[in-house]
C-alpha positions in Angstrom: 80.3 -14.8 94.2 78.6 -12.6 97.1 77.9 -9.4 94.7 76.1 -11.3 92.0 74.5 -12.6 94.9 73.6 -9.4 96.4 72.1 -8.2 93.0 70.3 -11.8 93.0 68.7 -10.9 96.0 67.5 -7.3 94.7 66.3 -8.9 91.1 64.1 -11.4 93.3 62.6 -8.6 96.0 62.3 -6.2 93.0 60.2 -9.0 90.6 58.4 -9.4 94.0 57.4 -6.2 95.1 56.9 -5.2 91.2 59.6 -2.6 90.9 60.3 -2.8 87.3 63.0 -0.9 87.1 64.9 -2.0 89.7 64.5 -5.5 88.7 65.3 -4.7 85.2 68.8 -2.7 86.2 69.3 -5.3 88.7 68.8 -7.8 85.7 70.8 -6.2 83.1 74.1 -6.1 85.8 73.4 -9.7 86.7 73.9 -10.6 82.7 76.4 -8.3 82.6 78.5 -10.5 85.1 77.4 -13.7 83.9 78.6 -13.1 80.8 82.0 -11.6 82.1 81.7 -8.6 80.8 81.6 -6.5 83.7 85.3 -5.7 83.6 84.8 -4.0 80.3 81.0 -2.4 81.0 80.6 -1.6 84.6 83.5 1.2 84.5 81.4 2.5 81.6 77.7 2.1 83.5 78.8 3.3 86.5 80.6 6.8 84.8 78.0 7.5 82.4 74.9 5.4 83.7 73.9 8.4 85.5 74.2 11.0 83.2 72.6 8.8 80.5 70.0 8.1 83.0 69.2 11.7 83.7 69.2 12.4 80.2 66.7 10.1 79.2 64.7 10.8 82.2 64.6 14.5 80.9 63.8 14.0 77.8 60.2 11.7 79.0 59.5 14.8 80.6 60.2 17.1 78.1 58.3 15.4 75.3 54.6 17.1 76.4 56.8 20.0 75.6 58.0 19.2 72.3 54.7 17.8 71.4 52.9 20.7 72.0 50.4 19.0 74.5 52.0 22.1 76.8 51.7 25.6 75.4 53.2 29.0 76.3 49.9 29.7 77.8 49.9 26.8 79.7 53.1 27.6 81.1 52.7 31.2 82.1 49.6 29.6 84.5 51.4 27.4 86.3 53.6 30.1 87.5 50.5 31.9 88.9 49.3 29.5 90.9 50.6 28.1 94.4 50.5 24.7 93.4 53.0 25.7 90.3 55.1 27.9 92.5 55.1 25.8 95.0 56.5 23.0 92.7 58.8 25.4 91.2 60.3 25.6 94.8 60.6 22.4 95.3 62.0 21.7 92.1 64.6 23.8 93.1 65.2 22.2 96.9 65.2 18.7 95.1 67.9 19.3 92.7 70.2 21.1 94.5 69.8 18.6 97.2 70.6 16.2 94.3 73.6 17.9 93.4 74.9 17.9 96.8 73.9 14.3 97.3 76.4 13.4 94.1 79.2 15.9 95.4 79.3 13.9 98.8 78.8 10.4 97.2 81.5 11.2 94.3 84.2 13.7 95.2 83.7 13.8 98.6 83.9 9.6 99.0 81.3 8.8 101.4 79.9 6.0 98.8 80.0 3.5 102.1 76.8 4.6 102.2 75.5 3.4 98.6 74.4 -0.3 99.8 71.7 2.0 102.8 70.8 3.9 100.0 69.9 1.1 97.6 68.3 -0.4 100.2 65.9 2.1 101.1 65.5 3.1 97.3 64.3 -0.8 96.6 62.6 -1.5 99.4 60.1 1.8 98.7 59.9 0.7 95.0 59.2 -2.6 95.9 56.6 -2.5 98.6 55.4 1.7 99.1 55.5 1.7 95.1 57.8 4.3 95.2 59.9 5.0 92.1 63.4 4.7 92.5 64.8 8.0 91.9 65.7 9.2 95.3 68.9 8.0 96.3 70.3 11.5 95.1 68.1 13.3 96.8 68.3 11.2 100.1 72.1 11.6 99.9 71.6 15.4 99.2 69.3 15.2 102.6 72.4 13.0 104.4 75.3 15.4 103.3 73.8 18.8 104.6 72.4 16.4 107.7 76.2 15.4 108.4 77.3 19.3 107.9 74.8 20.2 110.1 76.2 18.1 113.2 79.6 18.7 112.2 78.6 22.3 113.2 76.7 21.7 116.1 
């Protein structure tokens, strides 16, 4: 009873703070275990749901691309200016920090922290109308913190 209460509690500050897509995830899983089929789906959300989720992501982004609202041209400016070079940077900062935010959730098993991660993520959707992308990113920010003091 106390997780489908805890993703209860995230539908109703998601609808409230008008984070759409936390409150339709949050939705979907609560169905999901109402209907009893989390045994059979979760295991296939929670291996693939990222992926998937990445892939799709991608491809929204890519579609100005494929559309041809972004031309060669276009793209050979961006890399001349600092604003385009500087996102190119960060782009690169962002998803290796990603990267190592997965490695220390996944295969290094620090996913204790998920449920402060969550949080946070919700909470700035909900009420700094954030987008709730970063909980890779802040994990990539929290491994190479905790490597950083386990060298100090």
């Amino acid at each position: 009873m106390e997780p489908t209460l805890i993703i209860l509690a995230i539908l109703v500050v998601a609808v409230l703070g008008r984070a759409n897509s936390v409150a339709v995830a949050a939705g979907i899983l609560l169905l999901i275990k109402l209907l009893q089929a989390d045994k059979y789906l979760f295991p296939a959300i929670e291996k693939g749901g990222v992926f998937w989720g990445l892939v799709l992501l991608t491809a929204s982004i890519l579609v100005p691309l494929a559309r041809g609202d972004i031309t060669c041209r276009d793209l050979g400016r961006v890399f001349v200016s600092w604003v385009g070079l500087l996102a190119f940077v960060f782009s690169l900062l962002t998803t290796y920090l990603s990267g190592q935010g997965l490695q220390y959730l996944t295969m290094q098993g620090h996913g204790d922290v998920m449920p402060a991660l969550i949080l946070g993520a919700v909470m700035a959707a909900a009420f700094l109308g954030g987008v709730p992308v970063g909980p890779l990113i802040t994990s990539g920010l929290l491994a190479l913190t905790v490597k950083l003091i386990a060298r100090g």
